[in-house]
C-alpha positions as CSV (number, residue, x, y, z in Angstrom):
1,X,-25.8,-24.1,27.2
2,X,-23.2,-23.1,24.9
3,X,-21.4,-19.7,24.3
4,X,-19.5,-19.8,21.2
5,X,-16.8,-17.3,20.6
6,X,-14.8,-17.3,17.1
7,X,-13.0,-14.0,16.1
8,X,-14.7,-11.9,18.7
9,X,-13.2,-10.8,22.7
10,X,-15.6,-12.2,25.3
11,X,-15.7,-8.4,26.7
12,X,-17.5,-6.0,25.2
13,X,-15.8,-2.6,23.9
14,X,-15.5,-0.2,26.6
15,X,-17.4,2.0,24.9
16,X,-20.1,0.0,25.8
17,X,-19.6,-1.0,29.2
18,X,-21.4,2.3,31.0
19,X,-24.7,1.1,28.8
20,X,-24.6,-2.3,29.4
21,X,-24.3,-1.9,33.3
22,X,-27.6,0.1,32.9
23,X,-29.0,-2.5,31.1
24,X,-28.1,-5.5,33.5
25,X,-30.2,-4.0,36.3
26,X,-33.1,-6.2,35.2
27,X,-30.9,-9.6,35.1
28,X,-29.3,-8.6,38.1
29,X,-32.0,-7.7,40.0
30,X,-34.5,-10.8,38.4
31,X,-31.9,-13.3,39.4
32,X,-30.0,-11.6,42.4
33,X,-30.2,-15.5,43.9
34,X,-27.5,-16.9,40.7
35,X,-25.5,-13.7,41.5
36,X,-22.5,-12.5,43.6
37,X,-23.6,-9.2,44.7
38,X,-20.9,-7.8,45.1
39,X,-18.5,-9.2,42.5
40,X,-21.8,-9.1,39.2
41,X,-21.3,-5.2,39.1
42,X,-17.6,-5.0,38.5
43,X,-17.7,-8.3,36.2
44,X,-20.7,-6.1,33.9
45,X,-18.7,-2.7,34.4
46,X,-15.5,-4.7,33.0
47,X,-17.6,-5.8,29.8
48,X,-18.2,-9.2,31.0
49,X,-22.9,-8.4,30.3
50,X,-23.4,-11.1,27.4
51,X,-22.0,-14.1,29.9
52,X,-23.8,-12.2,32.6
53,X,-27.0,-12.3,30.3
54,X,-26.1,-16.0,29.2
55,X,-25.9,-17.2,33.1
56,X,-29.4,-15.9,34.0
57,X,-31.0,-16.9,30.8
58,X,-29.7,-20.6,31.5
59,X,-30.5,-20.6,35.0
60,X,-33.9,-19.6,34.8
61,X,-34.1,-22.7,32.2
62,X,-32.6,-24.7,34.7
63,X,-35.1,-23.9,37.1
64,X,-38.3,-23.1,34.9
65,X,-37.8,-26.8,33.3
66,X,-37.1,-28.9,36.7
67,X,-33.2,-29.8,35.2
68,X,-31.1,-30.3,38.2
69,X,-28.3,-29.3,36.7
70,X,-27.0,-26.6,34.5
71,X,-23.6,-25.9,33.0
72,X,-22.6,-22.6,30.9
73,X,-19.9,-23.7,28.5
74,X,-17.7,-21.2,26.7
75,X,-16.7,-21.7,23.8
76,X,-13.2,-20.1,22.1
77,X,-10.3,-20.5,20.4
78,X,-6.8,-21.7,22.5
79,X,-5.1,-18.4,21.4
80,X,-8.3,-15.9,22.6
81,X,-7.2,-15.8,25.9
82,X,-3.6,-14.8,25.5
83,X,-4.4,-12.2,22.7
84,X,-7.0,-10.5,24.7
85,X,-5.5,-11.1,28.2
86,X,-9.4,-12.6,29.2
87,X,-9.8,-15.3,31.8
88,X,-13.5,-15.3,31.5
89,X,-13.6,-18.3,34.4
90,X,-11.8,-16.0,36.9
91,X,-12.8,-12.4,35.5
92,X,-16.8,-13.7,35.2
93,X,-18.0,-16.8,36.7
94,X,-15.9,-17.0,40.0
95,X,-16.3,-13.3,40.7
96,X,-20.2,-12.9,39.5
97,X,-22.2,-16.1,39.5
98,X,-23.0,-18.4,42.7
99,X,-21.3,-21.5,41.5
100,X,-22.0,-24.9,43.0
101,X,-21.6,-28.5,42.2
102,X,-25.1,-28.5,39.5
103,X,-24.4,-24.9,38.2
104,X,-21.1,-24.6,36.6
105,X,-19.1,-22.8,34.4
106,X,-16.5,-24.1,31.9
107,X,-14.0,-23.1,29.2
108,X,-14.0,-25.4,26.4
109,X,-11.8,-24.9,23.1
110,X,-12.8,-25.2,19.2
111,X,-9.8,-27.2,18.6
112,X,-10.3,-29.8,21.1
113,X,-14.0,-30.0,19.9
114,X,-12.9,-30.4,16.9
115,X,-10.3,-32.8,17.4
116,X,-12.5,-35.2,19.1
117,X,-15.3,-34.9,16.7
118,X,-14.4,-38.0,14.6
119,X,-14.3,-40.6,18.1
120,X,-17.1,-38.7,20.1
121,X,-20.0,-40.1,17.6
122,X,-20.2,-43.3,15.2
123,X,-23.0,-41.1,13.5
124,X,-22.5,-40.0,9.7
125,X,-23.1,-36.8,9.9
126,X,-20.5,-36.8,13.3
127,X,-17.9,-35.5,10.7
128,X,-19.8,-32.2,10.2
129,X,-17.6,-30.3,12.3
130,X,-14.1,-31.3,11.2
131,X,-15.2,-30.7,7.1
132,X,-16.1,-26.9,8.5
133,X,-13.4,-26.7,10.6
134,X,-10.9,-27.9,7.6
135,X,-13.0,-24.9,5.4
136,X,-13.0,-22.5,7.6
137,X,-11.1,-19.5,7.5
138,X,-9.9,-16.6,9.3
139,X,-10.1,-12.8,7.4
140,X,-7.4,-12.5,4.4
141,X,-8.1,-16.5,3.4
142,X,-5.7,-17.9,6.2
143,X,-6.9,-21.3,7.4
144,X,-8.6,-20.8,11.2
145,X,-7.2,-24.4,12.5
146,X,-4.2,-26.3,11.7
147,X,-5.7,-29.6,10.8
C-alpha cells in the first residue's frame, strides 16, 4: 500500500490534532493488536492520524485477504523531510505500529521512482511516470524535479 505525499507535510495542522485523537479511538481501539499502546497516542496527538489510519486500513487487508505480508510505503519528495523537520519512520511507525519482518514500513522518494521508471519495466506505457514527472510543476510554474 502506497501513501503518496507531493506538496503536502505528512502531519496534519495542529489545529487539527485534538480532533483527530478523538477520532482515532475507533482505529486504535479496532486494531489495538497492529498498535504500540503506548507510543499510537502521542504519534496521533503529534499529527501523525492519516499514516495511523493508513496502517490499520492495510492491515486489516492483510489479514481480511490471507496476504502474509504487508508493507506501508510512503511516498515523498527528498527535500520533505528537511523542510518540515518529519521523520515519519521514527516519529510514526517505530513509535506506533508493531512492526515485524511481514508488516513494514518504508520511506520511498518520487525522484528515485521516477528515476528508475525507464529500467524497472520493458512495458510501453512504463514511461508514464517520467513524461508527468518532466510536466509537472510546483506553484508559480517552477518545474517539481530536475530531470
Amino acid at each position: 500500500m502506497v501513501d503518496a505525499k507531493f506538496r503536502s507535510p505528512n502531519r496534519s495542522d495542529s489545529a487539527k490534532w485534538e480532533v483527530e485523537s478523538d477520532k482515532a479511538k475507533r482505529y486504535i481501539d479496532h486494531a489495538s493488536g497492529y498498535l504500540n499502546g503506548e507510543g499510537v497516542g502521542t504519534a496521533v496527538r503529534d499529527g501523525w492520524y492519516e499514516l495511523l489510519r493508513n496502517w490499520v486500513l492495510g492491515m486489516e487487508l492483510k489479514d481480511t485477504s490471507g496476504c502474509e505480508t504487508f508493507v506501508l510505503v510512503h511516498l515523498l519528495r527528498k527535500r520533505h523531510e528537511n523542510e518540515h523537520r518529519e521523520d515519519p519512520r521514527r516519529d510514526f511507525a517505530e513509535r506506533a505500529s508493531v512492526l515485524s519482518p511481514n508488516c513494514r514500513f518504508m520511506v520511498a522518494y518520487w525522484e528515485d521512482l521516477i528515476a528508475g521508471a525507464p529500467s524497472i519495466s520493458r512495458h510501453p506505457d512504463s514511461d508514464v511516470l517520467v513524461r508527468w514527472a518532466r510536466n509537472k510543476s510546483e506553484l508559480l510554474g517552477k518545474p517539481a524535479f530536475d530531470l
